[in-house]
C-alpha positions in Angstrom: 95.4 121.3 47.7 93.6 124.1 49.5 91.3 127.0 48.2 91.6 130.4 47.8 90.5 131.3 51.2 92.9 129.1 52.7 95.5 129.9 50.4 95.3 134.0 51.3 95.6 133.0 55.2 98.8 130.7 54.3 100.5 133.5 52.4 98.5 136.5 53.9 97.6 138.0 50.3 94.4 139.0 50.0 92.0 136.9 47.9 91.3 139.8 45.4 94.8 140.0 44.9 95.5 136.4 44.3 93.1 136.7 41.6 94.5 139.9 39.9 98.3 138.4 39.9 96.6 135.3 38.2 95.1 137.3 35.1 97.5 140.1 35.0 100.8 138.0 35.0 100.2 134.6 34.4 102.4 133.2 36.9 99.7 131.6 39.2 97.8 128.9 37.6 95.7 127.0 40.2 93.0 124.2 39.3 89.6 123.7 39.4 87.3 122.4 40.9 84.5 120.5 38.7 82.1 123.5 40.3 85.0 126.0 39.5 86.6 127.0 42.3 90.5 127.7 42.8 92.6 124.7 44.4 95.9 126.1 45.1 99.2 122.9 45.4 102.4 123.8 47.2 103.9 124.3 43.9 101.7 127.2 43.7 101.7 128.4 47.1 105.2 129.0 47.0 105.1 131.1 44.4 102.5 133.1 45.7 104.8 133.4 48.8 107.9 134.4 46.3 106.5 136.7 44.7 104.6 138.2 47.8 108.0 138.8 49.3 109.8 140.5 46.6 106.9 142.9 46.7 106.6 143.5 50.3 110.5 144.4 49.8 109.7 147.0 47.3 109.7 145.2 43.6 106.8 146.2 41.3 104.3 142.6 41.2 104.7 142.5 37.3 108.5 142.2 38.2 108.5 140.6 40.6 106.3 137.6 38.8 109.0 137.7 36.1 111.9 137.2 38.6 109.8 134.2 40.4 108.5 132.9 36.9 112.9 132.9 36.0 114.1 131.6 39.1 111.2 129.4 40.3 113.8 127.3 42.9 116.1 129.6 43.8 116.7 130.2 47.6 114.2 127.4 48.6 111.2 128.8 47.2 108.0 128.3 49.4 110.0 128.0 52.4 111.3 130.2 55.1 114.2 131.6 54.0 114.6 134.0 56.6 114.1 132.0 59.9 117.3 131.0 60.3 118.9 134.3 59.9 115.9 136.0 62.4 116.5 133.2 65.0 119.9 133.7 65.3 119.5 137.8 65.5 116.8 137.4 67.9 119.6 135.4 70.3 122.3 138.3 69.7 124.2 135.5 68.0 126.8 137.4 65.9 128.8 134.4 64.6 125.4 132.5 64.0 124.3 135.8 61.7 127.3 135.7 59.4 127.5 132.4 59.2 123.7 132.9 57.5 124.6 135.5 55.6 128.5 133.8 54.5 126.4 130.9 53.3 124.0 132.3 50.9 126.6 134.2 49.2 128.7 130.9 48.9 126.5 129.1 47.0 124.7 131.6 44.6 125.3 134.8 42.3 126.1 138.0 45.0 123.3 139.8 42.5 120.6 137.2 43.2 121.4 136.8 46.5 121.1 140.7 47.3 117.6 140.9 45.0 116.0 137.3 46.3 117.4 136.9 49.2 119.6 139.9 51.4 117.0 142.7 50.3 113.4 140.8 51.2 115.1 139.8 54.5 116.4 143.0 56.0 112.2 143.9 55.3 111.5 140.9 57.2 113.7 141.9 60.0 112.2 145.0 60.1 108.5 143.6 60.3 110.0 141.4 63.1 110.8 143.9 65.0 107.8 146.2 64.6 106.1 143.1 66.0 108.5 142.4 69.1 110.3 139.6 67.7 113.5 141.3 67.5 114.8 143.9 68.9 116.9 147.2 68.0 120.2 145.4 69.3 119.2 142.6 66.7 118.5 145.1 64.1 121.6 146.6 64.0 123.7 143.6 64.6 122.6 142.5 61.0 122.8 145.2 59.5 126.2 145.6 60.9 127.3 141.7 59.7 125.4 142.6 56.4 127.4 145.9 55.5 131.0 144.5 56.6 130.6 141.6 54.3 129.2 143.8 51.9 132.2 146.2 51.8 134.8 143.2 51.9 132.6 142.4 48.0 133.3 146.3 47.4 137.2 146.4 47.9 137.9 142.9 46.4 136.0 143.7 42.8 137.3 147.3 43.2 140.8 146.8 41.3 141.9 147.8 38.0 139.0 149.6 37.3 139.1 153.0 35.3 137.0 155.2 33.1 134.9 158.2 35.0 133.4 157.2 38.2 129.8 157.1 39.8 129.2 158.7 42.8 127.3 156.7 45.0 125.7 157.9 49.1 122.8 158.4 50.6 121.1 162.2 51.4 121.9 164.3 54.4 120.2 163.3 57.2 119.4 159.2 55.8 121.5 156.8 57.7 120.4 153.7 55.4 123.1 152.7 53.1 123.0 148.7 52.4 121.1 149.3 49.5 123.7 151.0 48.1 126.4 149.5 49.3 124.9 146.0 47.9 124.2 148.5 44.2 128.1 150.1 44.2 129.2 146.0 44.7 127.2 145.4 41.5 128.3 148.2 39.9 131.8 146.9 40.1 130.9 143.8 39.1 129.5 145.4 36.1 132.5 147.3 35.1 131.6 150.7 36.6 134.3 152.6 38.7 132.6 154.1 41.8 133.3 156.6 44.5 131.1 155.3 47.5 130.6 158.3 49.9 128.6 156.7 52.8 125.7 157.6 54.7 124.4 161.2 55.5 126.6 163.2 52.8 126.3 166.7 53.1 125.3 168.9 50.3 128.6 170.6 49.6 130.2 167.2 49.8 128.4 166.2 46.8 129.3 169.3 45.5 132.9 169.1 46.0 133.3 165.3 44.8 131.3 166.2 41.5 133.7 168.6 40.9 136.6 167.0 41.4 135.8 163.2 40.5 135.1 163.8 37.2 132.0 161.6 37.6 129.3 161.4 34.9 126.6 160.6 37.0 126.0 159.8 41.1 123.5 157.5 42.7 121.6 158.4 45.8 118.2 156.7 47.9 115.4 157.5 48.8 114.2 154.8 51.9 111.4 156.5 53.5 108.9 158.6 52.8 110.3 161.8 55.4 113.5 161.2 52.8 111.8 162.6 49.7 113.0 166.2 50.5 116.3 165.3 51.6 117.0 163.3 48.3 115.7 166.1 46.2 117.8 168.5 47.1 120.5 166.2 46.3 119.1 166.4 42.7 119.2 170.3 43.1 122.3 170.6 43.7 123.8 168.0 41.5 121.9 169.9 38.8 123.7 172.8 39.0 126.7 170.9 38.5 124.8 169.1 35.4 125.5 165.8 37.0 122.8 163.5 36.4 121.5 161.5 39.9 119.7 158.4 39.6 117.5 157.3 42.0 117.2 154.2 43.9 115.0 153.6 47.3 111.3 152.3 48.3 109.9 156.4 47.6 112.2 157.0 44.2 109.1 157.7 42.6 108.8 160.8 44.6 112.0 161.9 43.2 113.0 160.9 40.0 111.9 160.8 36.7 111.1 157.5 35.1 114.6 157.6 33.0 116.4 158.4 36.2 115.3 155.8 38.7 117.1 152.7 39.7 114.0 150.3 39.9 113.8 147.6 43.0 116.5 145.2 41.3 120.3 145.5 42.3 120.8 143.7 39.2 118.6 145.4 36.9 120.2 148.9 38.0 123.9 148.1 37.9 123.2 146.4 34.3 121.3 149.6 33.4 124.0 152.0 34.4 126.4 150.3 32.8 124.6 149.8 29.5 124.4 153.3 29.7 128.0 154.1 30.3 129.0 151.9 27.3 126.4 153.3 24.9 128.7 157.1 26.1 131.6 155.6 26.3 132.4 155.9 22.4 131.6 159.8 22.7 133.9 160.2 25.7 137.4 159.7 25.1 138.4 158.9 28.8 136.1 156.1 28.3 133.3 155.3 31.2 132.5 151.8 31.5 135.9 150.9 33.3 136.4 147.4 33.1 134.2 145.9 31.1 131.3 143.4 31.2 131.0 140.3 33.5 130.7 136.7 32.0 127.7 135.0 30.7 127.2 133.2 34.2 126.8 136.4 35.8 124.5 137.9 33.2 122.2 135.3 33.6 122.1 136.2 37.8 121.1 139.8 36.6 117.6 138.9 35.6 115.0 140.7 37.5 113.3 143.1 39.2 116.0 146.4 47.6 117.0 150.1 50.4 118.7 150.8 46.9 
């Protein structure tokens, strides 16, 4: 047991906050002491860690509490679930980074993976490396790892599907595309058919595959602040098309209204989009949900609610 001053240096969030998540959400509920004061366990601790995570990576704290308070042992809550993967990138140890990455998608749902797991730790990498611990060569060997396994997910769930696509790619100028790489997997998984155009798409390329896809609606990202611009002009354009874009990305708030962003859940986004394209899909005759829902098992992964 430990106070709330010890507590806030074991999880580095600030005592003021620790006290807000505890009335706001409910998912913190630490003794007391007979004169009052906080006593935090491990039990708690580790959700405090949890949820601190998911909202260093991006999630909103009330959803993040939901996900933590849902999946309170998932991914070896209250541990460090990164340190494996950040050791081996810090040695340049390519095999050693997707063996990491191989493993976690072995054993759990590729949605809850990506939100709990894949997402929070390509944030950590980045603090890691703001601080010295790894460096650029390590950065992008992850990344690299990441995004090939990611596209194997993307061309094995990819069959059969049909309907009217999504367009999927990131703004001109924004090389970060894992986020959506890891959203168009989901999408698939959720029945959507998808054209994924990559990174760095240039305005009349969105243009051109609007017209001729015959997609209802494209997905793009916002990552970092100096992307706001970039990503609204991908709205502009789309607009004069009158194809919808929803928004994904750590700055979608900058972009998008409420009804058109993505949120900080993979799982939460691709179940939205598809709920969406099966409320139209009566109205369109060509049909736009593709292949249908995934099982119960699945569903239950998709609970939230990150660079999607």
């Amino acid at each position: 047991m430990v106070t709330i001053k010890k507590a806030s240096e074991l999880t580095g969030v600030p005592e003021h906050t620790l006290r807000a998540w505890e009335r706001r959400y409910g998912l913190l509920a630490p003794s007391r002491t007979a004169s009052g004061y906080r006593n935090y366990d491990e039990e708690t601790l580790a959700r405090v860690t949890a949820m601190h995570e998911l909202v260093q990576a991006g999630w909103a704290p009330r959803a993040a509490a939901v996900e933590v308070a849902h999946h309170p042992q998932i991914d070896g809550v209250g541990v460090d679930q990164h340190a494996e993967l950040i050791s081996a990138a810090a040695a340049l140890d390519a095999s050693a980074v997707a063996r990491v990455v191989e493993e976690r998608f072995a054993h759990t749902g590729f949605e809850t993976v990506v939100d709990r797991w894949l997402m929070p730790a390509l944030h950590r990498i980045g603090l890691e490396w703001a601080e010295g611990t790894v460096s650029v060569a390590a950065e992008h060997l992850v990344s690299n790892v990441v995004m090939r396994r990611l596209s194997t997910f993307y061309e094995a769930v990819g069959r059969g599907q049909t309907g009217r696509p999504v367009l999927i790619g990131a703004p001109p100028g924004v090389d970060h595309q894992i986020g959506l790489m890891a959203f168009a997997v989901a999408a698939r998984r959720a029945g959507l058919p998808t054209i994924y155009l990559g990174a760095q798409v240039p305005l009349p390329a969105w243009r051109e595959a609007a017209t001729k896809s015959g997609a209802w609606v494209a997905v793009t990202t916002v990552p970092r602040s100096r992307d706001v611009a970039r990503a609204r002009r991908v709205v502009e354009c789309l607009g004069e098309e009158h194809l919808p874009v929803w928004v994904g990305g750590k700055y979608q708030h900058l972009v998008a209204e409420p009804d058109l962003r993505l949120g900080h859940s993979i799982a939460t986004a691709a179940a939205s989009l598809a709920a969406q394209a099966a409320a139209l899909a009566p109205i369109d005759g060509a049909g736009l949900a593709g292949a249908g829902p995934v099982d119960g098992a699945e569903q239950a992964d998709r609970e939230p609610p990150a660079d999607g």
